[in-house]
C-alpha positions as CSV (number, residue, x, y, z in Angstrom):
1,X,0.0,0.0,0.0
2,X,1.4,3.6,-0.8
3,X,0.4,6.6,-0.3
4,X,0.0,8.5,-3.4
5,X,-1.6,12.2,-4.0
6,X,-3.6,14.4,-6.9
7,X,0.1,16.3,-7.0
8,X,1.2,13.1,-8.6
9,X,-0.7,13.8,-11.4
10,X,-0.7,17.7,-11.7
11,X,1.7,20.6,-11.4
12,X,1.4,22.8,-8.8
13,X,4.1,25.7,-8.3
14,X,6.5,25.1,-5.4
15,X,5.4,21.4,-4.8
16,X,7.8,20.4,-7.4
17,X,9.6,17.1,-5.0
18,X,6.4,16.2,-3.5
19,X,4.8,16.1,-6.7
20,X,7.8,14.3,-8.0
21,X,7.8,11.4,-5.7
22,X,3.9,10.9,-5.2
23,X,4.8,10.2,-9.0
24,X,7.1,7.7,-8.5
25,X,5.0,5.9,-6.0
26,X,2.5,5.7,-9.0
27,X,5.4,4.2,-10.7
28,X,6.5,1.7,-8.4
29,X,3.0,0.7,-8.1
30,X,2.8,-0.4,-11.5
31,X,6.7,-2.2,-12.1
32,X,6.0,-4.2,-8.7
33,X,2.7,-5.5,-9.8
34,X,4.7,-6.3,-13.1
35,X,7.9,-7.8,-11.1
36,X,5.9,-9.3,-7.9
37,X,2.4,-10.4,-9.8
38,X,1.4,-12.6,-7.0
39,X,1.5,-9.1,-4.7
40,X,-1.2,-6.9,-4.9
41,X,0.1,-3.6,-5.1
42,X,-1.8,-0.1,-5.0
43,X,-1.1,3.6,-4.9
44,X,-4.0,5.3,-3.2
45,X,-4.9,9.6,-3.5
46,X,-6.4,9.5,0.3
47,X,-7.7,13.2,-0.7
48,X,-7.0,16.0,1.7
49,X,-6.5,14.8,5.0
50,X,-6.2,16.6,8.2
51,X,-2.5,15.5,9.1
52,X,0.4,17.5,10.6
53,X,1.3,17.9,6.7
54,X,-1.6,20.3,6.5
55,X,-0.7,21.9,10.1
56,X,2.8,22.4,9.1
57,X,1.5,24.4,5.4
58,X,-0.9,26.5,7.1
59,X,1.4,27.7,10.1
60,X,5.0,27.6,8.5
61,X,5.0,27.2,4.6
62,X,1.9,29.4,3.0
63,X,3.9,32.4,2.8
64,X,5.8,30.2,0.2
65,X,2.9,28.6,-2.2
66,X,1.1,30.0,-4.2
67,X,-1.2,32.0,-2.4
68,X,-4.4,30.8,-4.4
69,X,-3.5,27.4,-3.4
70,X,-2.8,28.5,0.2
71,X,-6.1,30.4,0.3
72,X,-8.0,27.3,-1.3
73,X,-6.6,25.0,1.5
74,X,-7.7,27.2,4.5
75,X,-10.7,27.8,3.1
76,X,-11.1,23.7,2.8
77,X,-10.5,23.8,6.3
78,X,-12.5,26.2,7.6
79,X,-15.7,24.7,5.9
80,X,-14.8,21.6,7.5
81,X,-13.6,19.4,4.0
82,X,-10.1,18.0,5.3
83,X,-11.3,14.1,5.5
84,X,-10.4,12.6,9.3
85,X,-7.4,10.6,8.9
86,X,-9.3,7.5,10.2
87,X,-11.7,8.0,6.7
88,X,-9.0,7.3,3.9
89,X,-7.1,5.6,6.6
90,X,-9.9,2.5,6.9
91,X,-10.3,1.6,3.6
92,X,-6.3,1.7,3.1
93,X,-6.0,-0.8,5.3
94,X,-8.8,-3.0,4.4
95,X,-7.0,-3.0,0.3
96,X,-3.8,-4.0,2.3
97,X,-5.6,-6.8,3.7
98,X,-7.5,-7.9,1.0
99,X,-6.9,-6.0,-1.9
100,X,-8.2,-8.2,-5.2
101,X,-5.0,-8.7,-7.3
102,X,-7.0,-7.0,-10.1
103,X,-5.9,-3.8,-8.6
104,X,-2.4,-4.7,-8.7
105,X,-0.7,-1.9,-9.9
106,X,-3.2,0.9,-9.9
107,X,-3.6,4.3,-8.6
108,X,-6.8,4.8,-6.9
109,X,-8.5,7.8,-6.1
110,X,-10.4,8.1,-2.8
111,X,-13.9,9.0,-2.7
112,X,-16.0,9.6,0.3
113,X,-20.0,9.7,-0.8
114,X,-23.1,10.0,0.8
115,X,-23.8,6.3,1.6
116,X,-19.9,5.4,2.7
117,X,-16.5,5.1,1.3
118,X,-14.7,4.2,-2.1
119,X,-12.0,3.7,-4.1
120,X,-11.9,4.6,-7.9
């Protein structure tokens, strides 16, 4: 199980190494399920999760992004859309359990929807 991320799959200014290694999760992903095909492997986007990571922008580092960026991720948090670790965090573990080897190799995106929890 990794932890991918959206920056893995878009530019954003000043997230250049983040963005970079989410990336080569994605690509890790996909040669293990090609060198261990017995292994279910899977890159998962959790979404935006209310970690220390997110802390740590909004006290330290949003004078440095962009500041459209930096205003769209306080104003996430202040209408309450950072996902509870425990949200992303519970269906991660369940793939690691028993993810279907038909997944080996993807990148999955998170979704949480009205009647519970998903992976797309």
């Amino acid at each position: 199980m990794l932890c991918s991320s959206g920056a893995a799959v878009k530019g954003t200014s000043t997230w250049g190494c983040y963005s970079a290694t989410k990336g080569a999760l994605n690509n890790l992903a996909l040669t293990l399920a090609q060198e261990e095909p017995d292994i279910t492997t899977l890159a998962v986007r959790p979404g935006v999760v209310d970690t220390e990571m997110q802390s740590s922008m909004a006290k330290l580092h949003h004078g440095k992004m962009d500041q459209n960026d930096a205003a769209r991720f306080r104003q996430m948090k202040s209408d309450g859309q950072f996902l509870r670790p425990e949200q992303p965090g519970n269906v991660m573990a369940r793939l690691a359990m028993n993810g279907p080897i038909a997944l080996n190799g993807k990148f999955l995106r998170y979704v949480l929807c009205g009647l519970g929890q998903a992976v797309n």
